[in-house]
KEBA-849603 format. One record per atom (N, C-alpha, C): residue in one letter; x, y, z. Coordinates in pm, whole numbers, plus 50000, padded with zeros to 5 digits. Each point is the difference from the previous one (the first is absolute). Layout:
<recs>
aXYZ ...
</recs>
This chain:
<recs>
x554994674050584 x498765007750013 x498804990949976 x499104998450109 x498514993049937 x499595002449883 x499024992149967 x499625001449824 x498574997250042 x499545006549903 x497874999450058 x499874984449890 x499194997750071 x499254985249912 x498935009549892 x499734987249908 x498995002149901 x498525009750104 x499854991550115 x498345007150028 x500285016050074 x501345001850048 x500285012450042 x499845009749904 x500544998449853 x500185009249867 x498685000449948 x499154993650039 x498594996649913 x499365007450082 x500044994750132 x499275015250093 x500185015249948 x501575001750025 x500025015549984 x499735000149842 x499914991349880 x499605005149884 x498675001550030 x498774996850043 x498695000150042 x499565012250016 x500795007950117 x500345011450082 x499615013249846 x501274995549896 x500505006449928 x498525002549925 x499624986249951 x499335003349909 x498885004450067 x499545001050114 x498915004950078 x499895022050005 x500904997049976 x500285012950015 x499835007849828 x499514990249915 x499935006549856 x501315003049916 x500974995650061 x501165002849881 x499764995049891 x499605011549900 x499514989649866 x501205001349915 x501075003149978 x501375002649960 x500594990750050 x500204992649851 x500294980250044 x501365003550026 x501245006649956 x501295002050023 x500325007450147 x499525009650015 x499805008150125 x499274989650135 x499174992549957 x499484989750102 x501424989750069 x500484994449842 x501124993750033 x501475003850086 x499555009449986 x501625009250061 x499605001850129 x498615002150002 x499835006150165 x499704987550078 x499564985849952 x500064987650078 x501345000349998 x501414994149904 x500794997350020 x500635010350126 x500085013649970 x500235010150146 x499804993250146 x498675000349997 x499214994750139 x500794987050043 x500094992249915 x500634984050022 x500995004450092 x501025012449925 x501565003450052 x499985003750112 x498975007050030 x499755012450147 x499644987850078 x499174988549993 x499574989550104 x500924990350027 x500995000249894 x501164989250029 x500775003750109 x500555016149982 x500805005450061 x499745000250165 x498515007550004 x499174998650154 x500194986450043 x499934989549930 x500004983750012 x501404998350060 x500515005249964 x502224996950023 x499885005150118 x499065008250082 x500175004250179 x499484992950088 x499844986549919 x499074993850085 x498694999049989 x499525006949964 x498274997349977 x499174993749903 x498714994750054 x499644988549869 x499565007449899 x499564994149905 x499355007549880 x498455010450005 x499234997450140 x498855007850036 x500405009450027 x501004999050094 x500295009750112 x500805015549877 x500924987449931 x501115013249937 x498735006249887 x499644991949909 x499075005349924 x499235010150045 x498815001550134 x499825008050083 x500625013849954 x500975000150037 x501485010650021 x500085005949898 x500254995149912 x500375004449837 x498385007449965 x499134990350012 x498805014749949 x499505007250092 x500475001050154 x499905010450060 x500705014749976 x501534997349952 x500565007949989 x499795005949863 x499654991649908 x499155004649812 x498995007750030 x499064998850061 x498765004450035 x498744995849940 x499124999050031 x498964995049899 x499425002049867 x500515012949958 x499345008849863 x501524997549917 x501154996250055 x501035002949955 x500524993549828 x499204987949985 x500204994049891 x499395009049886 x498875003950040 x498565002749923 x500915015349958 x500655004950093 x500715014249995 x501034997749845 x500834989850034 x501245000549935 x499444991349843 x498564995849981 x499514997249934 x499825013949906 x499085006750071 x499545011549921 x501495007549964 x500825002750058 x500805011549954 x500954991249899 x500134984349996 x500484999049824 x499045001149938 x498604997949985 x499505006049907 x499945010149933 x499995006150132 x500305018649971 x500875006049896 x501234988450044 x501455002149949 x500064996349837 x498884991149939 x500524994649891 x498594997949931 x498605001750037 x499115005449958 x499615007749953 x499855009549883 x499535014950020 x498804999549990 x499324990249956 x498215000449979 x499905000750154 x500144990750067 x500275002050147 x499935009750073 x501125004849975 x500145012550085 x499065009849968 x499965005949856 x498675010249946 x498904995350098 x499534985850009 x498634997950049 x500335002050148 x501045001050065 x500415005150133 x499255010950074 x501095004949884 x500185016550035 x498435009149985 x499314992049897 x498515006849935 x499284993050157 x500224987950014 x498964994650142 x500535011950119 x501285003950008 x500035008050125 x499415012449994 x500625009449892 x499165012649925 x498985001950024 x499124990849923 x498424997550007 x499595002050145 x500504986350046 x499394999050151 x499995008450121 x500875007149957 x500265012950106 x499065012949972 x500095000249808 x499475011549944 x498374999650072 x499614988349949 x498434995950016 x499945003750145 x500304987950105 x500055003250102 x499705016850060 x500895005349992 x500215015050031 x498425014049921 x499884991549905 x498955009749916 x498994994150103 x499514993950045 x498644988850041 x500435002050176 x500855004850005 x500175009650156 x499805010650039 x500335010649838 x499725010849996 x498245003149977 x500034993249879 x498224997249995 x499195002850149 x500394986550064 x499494998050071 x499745015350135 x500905003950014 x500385011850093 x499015011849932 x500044999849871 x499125014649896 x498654994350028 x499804985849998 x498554993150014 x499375006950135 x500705000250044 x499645000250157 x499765016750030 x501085009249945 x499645011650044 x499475009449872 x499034991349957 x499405010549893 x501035003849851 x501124998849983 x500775005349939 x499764997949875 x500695008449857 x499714998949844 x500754990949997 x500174993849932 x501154991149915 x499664985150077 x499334993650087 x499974989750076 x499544989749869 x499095000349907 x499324990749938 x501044997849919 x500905005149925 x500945002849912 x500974988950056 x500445002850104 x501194996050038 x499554988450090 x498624992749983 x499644989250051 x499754987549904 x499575007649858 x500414993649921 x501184996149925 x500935010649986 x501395002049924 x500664985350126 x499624999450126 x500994989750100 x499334985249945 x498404998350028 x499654992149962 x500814989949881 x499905014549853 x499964989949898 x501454996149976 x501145010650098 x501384993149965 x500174988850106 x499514996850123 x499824987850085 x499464987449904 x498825003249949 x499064987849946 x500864996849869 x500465007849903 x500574998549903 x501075001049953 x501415003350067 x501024999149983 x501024995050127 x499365002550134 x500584993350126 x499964986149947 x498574993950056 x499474988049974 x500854995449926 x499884997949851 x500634993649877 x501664998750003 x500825011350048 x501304997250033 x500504991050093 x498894999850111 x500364993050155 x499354986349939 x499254995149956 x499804987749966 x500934990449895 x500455010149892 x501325000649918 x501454995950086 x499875008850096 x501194994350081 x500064992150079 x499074994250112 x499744990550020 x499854983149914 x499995002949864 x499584988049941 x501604997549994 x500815016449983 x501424998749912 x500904992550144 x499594999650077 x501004994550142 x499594988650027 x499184993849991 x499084988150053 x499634989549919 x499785001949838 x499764994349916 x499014986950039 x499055005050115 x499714988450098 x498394998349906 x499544990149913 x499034995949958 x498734998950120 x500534990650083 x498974999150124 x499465010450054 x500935013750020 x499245015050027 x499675009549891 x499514992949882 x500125008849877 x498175003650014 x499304988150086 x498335009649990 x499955001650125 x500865001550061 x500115012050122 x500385011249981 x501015001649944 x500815011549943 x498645007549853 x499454994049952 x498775006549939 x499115005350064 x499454987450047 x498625007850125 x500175012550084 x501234998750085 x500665013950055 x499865012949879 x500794994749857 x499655014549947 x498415000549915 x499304990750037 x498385004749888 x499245005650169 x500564994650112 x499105002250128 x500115014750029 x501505003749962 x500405013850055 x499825013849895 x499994990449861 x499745012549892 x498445004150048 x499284992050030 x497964999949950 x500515005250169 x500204997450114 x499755009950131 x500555012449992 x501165000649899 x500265017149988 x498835005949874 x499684992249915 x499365008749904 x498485002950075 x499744992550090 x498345002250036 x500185003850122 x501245002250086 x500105011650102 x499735015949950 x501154997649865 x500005019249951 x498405000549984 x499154993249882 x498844997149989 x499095003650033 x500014996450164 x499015003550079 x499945008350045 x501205008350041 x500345012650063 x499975008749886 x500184995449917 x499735015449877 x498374998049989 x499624992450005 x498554994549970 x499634997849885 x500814994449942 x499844990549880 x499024995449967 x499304996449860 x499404986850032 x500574988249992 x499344984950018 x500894985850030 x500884999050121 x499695012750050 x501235000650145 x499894984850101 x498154992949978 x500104991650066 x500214987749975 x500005000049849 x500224986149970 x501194996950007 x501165013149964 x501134996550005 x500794995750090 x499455006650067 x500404996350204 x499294990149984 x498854991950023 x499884987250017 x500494993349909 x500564999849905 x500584990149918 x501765002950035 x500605009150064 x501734997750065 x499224987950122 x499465007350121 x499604991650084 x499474986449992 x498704996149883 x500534986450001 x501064993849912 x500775005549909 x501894995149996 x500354993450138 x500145012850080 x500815001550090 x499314984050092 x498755001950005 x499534984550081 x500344986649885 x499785000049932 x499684987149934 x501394996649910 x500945010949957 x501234995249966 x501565007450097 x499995007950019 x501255004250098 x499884995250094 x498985002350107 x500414996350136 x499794977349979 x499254998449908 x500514982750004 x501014993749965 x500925010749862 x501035000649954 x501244999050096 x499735012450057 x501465004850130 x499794986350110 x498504994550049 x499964993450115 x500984983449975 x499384998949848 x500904983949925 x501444996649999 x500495020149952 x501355001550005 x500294996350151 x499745003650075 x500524996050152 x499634992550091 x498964990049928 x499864987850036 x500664989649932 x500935002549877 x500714991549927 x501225005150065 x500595005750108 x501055004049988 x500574989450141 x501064992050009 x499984987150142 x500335009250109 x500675011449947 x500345006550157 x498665002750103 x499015005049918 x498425005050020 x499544993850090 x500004984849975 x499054993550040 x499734998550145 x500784998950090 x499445006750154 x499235012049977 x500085006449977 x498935014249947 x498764997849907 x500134986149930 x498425000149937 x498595007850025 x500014991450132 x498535005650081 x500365018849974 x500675004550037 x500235012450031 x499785009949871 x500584992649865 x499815004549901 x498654998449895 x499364986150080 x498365001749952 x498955014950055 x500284999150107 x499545010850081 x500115011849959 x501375005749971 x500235010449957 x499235001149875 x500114994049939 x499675001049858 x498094997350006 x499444995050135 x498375004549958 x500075014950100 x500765000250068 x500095016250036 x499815014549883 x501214997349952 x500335006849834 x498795000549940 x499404986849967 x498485002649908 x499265004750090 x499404999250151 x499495008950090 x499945017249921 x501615004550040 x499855013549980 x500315005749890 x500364985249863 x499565006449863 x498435007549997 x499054987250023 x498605001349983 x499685010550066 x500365002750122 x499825008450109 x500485014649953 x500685001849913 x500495011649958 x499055005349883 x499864990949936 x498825000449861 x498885003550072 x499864995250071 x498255002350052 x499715014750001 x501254998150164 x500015013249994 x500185016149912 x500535002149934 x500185003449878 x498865004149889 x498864988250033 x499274999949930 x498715006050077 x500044996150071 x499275005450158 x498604983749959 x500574987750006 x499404990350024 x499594993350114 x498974993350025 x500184998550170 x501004985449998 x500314999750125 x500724993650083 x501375001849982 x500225013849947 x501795001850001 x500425000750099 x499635004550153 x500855000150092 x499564988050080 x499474988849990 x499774984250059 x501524997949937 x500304999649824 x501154998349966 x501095002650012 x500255014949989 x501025006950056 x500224995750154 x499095002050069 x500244996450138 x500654985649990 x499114987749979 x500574986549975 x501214993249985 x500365011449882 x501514998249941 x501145005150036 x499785012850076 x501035011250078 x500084990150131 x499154994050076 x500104990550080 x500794987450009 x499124994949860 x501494985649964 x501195007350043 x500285010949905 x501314998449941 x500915007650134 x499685011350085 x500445001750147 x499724989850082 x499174997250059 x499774991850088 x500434986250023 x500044994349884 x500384990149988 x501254992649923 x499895005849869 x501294994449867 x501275010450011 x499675010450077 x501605007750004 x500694992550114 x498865000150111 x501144994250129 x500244985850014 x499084988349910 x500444988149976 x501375001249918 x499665008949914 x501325000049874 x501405003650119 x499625008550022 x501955002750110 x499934990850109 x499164997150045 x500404988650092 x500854987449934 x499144995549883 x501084988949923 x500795001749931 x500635015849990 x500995004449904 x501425002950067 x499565009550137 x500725000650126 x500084995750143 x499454990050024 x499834992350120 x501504996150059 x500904993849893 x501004993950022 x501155010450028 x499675014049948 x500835011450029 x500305004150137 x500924999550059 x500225008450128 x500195014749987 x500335010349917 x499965011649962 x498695005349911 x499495013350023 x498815001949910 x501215004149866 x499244995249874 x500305000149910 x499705009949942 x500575006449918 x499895014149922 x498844999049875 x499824989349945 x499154997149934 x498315003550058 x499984994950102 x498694998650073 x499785013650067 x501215007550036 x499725009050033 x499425013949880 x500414997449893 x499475002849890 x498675001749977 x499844986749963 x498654992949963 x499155007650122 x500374998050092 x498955009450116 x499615017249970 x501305001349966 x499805016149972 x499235005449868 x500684988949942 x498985001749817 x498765000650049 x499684988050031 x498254996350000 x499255011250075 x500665007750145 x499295011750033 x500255012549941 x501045005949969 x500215008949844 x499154997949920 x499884991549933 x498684994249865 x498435002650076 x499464992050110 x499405002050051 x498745003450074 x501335011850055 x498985013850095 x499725010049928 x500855008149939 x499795010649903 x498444996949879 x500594987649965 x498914996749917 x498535002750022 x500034991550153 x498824997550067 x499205013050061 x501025012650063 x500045012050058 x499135008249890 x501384998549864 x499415006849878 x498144994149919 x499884985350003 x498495000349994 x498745005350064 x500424999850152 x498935003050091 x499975018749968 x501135003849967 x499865016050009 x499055004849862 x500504987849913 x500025006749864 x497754997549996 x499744988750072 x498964994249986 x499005012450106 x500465002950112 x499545009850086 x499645011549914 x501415001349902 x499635017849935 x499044996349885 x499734987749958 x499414995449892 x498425002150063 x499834992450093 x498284999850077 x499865014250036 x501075008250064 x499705012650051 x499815007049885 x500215000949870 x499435009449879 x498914997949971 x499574983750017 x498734996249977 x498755010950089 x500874993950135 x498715005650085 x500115013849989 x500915009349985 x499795015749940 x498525000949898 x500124997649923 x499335000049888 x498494991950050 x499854991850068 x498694995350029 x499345014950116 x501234999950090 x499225010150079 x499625013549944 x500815006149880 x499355010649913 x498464997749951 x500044988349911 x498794998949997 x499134999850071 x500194992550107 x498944996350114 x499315016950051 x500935008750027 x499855015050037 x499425003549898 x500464999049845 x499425009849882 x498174992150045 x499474989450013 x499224993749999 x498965005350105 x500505001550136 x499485006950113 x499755014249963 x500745007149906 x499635012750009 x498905004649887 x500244985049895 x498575002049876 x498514997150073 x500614989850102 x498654993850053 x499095010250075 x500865006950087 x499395007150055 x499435015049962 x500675006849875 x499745006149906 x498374995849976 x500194993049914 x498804994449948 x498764997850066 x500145000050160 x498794996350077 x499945013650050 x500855007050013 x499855014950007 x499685007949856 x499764995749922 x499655006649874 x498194997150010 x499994987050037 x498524996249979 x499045006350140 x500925000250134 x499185007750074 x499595011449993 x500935007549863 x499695017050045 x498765000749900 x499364992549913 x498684998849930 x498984992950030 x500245004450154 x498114994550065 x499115006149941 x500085012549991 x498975005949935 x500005001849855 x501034990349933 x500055004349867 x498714987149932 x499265000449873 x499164990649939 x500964984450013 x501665001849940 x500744991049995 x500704991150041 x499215001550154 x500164991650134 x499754988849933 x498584997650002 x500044983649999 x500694987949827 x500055009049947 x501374998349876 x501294999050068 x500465006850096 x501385000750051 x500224985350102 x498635002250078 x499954987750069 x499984983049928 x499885001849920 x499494984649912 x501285001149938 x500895007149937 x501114998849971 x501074997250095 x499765003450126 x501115006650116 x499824982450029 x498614988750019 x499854990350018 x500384989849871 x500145000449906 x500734992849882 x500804998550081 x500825015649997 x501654995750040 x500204992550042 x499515001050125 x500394994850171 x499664983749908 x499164996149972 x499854987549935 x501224994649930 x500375009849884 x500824995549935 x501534995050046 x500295013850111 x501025002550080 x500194980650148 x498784993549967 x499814993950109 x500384988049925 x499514999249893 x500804987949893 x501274999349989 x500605014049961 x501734998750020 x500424999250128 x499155003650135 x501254992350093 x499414990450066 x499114989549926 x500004988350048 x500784990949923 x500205006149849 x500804994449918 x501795000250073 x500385012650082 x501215002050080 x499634989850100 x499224997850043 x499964991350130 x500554981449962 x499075003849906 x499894982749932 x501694999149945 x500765007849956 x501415000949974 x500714995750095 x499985006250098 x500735003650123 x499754982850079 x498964993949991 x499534989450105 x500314990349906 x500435002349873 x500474986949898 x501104999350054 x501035009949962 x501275006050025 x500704991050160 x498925006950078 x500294995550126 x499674984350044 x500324992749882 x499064983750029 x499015003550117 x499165008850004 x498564999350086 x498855002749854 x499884989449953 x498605004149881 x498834999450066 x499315006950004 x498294997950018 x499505005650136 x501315007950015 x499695008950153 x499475012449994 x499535008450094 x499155007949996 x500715018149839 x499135006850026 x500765008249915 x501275010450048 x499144999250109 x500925008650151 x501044992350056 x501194998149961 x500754994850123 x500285006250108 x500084999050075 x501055001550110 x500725013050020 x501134991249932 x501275010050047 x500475005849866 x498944990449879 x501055004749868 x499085016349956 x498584995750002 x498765009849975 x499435004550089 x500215017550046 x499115007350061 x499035003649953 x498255004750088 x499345008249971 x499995014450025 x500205010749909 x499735011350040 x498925009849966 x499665012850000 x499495007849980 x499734997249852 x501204999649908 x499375002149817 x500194987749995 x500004987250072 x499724986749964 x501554991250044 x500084990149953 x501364991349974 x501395005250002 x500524995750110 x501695004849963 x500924991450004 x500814994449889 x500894993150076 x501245001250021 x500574993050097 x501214995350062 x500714994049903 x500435007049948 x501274991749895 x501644997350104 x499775007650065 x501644989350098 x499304990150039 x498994995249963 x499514988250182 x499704988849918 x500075007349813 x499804990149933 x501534989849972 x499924985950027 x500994984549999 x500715002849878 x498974996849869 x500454998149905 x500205008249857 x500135013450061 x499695010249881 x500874998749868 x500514995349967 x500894993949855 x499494990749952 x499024992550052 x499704986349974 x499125003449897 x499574993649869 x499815002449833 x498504988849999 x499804989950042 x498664990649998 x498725003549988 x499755011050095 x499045007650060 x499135005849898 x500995005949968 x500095009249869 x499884997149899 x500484986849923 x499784992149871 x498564991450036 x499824998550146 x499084994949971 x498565003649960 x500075011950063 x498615009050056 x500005013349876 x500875008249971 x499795010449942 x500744999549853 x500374990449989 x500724998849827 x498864998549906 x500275007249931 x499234998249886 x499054989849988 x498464998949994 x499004987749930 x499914993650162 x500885003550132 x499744995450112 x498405003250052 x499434991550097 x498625001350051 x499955014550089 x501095005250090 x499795010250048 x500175013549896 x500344998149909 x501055009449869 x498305000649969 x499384989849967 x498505004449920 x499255001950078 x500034999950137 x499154999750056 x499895022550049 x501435003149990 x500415014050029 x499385008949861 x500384992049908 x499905005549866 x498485002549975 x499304993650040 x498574998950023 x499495011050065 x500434999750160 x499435010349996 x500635009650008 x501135006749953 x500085010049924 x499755006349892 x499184992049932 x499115000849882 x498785004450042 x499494995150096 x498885001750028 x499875018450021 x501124998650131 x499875014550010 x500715010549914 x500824996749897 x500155010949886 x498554998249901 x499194992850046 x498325002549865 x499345006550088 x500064999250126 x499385007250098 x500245015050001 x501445003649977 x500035012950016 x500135007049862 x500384991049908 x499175007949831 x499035000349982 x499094995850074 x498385001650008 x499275014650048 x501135003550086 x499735011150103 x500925009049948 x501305003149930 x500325013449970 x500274999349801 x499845009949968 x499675002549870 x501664995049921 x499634992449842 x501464991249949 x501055009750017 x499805010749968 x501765007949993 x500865001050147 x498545001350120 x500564999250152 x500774987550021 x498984994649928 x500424982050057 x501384994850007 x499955006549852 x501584992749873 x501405007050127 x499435008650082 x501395004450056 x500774990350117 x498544993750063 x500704992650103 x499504984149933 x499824998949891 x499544987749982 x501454988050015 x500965002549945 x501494995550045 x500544995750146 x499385010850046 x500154993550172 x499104988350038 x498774997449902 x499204986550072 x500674989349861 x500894996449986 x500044989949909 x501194992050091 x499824985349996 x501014991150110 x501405001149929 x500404997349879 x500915000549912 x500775012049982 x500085012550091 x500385010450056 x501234995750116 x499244992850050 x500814999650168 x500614984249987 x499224988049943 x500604990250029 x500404995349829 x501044992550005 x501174992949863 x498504993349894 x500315003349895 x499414988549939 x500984986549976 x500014992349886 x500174990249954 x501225001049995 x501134994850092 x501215001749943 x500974989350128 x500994993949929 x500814989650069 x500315007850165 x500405012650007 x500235004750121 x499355000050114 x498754998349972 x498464996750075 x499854991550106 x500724991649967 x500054988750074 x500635002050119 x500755009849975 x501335003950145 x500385010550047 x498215002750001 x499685012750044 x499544996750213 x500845009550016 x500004994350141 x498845007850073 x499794995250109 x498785006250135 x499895011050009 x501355009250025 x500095010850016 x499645008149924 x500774996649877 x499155009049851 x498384995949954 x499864989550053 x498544998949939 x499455017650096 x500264994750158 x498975006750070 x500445012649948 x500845003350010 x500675015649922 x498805002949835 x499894990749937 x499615002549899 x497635004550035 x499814992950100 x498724999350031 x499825013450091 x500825004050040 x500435013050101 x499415013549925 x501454996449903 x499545013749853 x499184997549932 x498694983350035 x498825003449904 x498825003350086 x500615001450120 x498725005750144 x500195014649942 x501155006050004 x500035013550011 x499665006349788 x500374992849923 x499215000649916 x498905002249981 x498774993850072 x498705000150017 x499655009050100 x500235005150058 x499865008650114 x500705015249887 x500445002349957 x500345008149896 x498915000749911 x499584992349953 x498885002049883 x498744997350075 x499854997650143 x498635002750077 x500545019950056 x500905003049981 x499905010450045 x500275012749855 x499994995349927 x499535006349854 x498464999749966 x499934987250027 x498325000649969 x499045009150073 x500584997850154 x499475010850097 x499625012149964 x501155003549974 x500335012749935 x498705006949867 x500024990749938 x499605002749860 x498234993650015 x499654991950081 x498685003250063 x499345007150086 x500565007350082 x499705012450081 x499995009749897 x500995001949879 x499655008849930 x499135001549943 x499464989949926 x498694997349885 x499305004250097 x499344992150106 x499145000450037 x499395012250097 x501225008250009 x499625013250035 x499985011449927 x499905000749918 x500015005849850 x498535002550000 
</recs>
């Protein structure tokens, strides 16, 4: 029977230890095995490539790593406990954070409950077992701050996913602090591991790529999320690498040499659109019903607004002949003043928003003129999530923030001038800015377009409320 030389046994020990057998006795048994199975293929004639070949075709590729884990299984019990708790867990979690998700979606009780209960057994008892067992099979030092980063990247993206969706506070730091993990130690971590690995290395290029793909639609996911600009330059960027380019380089140099499609690849194809489409299907719907509640609620107002406005100019016409005309008129003109500050202040939002600064107050297509003044187009608005606009112009101690506050001051001294203190004190609440817009507080900052204008909306119709109280209560005096 042939006998393998020294560099034949050193190969397949290579093999062995490549594969993580960290079970120095179990390593030994399964090289000496392999030796036997290649000798034998060797006795039909074939050289040591060819039979070797053979022998781990017919093992299979996971097969060591298999018969690895189940002596552990066998003679471990710390082992196995941390098994059995990683499968438990992972299914339990899993399944709650599906269900969540499904109650999230259709309104249902129990969704927050059972979004956290998945969360914290994923982040805190999945995690810690699966890294436990991994260290217990591999004992591999070189992936030990890979095998970390994976679990500090994945605990801080589950804890500041639940976070944000419960609406936490820190929801954002926490998410930006998994995400940059995930850039600056996992994905450089995983890319080293498989650039140190010799089989790899025809795949280098392929695996740099991937891996600035990955940080693409880490960042790209954060952004978004956060509603930062340029999340979908990123997302787009990186969904691009990684289809367009690093999946079909990757099977070309993985299966080129195959004459049969491989079951593997056929996989990998089906995963990646499974994972996906749904995903992608489920954002655009979830984001549609998200803007479409918005715009509900703007167009209420906009109507409650049309019907004060016109109220009010019908209140003041029916006292032509009353003394309190030209009182009604000098008030009816505040407004319109005051009313003209807040939507140039909407305009100046909207044309930040829209990288067009310093353009007229009227756009286009975003701002109509009508009958009771300004309307806008919130579908036609690009960037309505986008948070800049907003921190820049109306946050607290901002130049447009004092510049509103101003004159809404002006015209709440204006109209305590004109109706007596106890009248006043009733609508005096409706002229104060700190009513409608946030004071001083970390959340401020990421306060998006939509809610600002939402918030300047209900301080139009605010004021138009207490111009139509005052109305009221000066036609009375003065006809008395």
């Amino acid at each position: 029977m042939p006998e393998l030389t020294f560099q034949d046994i050193a190969s397949i020990r290579r093999d062995v230890n490549r594969q993580e057998i960290c079970y120095s006795h179990l390593a030994d048994e399964l090289i000496d095995h392999l030796c036997c199975d290649v000798e034998n293929e060797m006795a039909g004639g074939l050289n040591f490539h060819d039979a070797y070949s053979k022998v781990k075709e017919k093992l299979g590729h996971k097969r060591l790593r298999e018969i690895q884990e189940e002596t552990l299984y066998t003679i471990d019990t710390k082992y196995r406990n941390m098994k059995k708790t990683m499968k438990i867990s992972g299914i339990a979690g899993t399944v709650m954070l599906g269900f969540a998700a499904m109650f999230k979606i259709s309104h249902l009780p129990g969704a927050g409950i059972m979004l956290t209960l998945g969360s914290l057994i994923l982040a805190f008892v999945f995690m810690p077992s699966a890294l436990t067992v991994l260290w217990k099979e591999t004992h591999s030092g070189k992936k030990l701050f890979l095998y970390i980063s994976v679990f500090i990247t994945a605990m801080l993206f589950i804890a500041g996913v639940t976070a944000k969706v419960q609406h936490w506070p820190m929801a954002g730091l926490i998410l930006a602090l998994g995400s940059l993990s995930g850039v600056f130690a996992f994905v450089p971590a995983l890319l080293a591991a498989k650039l140190k690995d010799q089989e790899n290395k025809p795949k280098k290029l392929v695996y740099i790529l991937g891996a600035a793909g990955l940080i693409c639609c880490i960042l790209g996911l954060l952004f978004k999320i956060q509603h930062w600009p340029m999340a979908s330059t990123l997302l787009t960027a990186g969904s691009a690498i990684i289809f367009f380019a690093v999946f079909p380089w990757y099977a070309w140099l993985t299966w080129r040499k195959e004459s049969n499609v491989s079951a593997k690849f056929i996989f990998m194809v089906t995963g990646m659109i499974v994972l996906m489409l749904p995903v992608l299907m489920l954002n655009l719907s979830l984001q549609r019903t998200f803007e479409a509640g918005y715009y509900i609620h703007h167009g209420e107002q906009q109507a409650l607004f049309d019907y004060r406005f016109r109220s009010n100019q019908s209140s003041i016409s029916h006292c032509k002949d009353s003394s309190a005309l030209p009182i009604l008129k000098e008030l009816n003109n505040r407004t319109s003043e005051l009313l003209s500050v807040i939507n140039n202040t909407e305009a100046r939002l909207i044309a930040e928003a829209e990288l067009k600064p310093g353009v007229p107050a009227v756009l286009t297509n975003q701002i109509a003129e009508t009958e009771t003044g300004p309307v806008i187009n919130f579908k036609a608005l690009d960037n309505s999530f986008q948070t800049f606009s907003f921190s820049r112009f109306l946050n607290d101690g901002s130049g447009l923030r004092n510049d509103l506050a101003d004159a809404m001051k002006k015209y709440s001294d204006y109209l305590s001038g004109q109706l007596p203190a106890s009248e006043f004190e009733i609508c005096r609440k409706l002229l104060e800015p700190a009513v409608y817009l946030p004071e001083i507080n970390p959340e401020t900052e990421r306060v998006t377009l939509i809610s600002g204008l939402h918030m300047l909306e209900l301080m139009k119709n605010g004021i138009l409320t207490a111009e139509s109280y005052a109305i009221a209560m000066l036609s009375k005096v003065n006809n008395e």
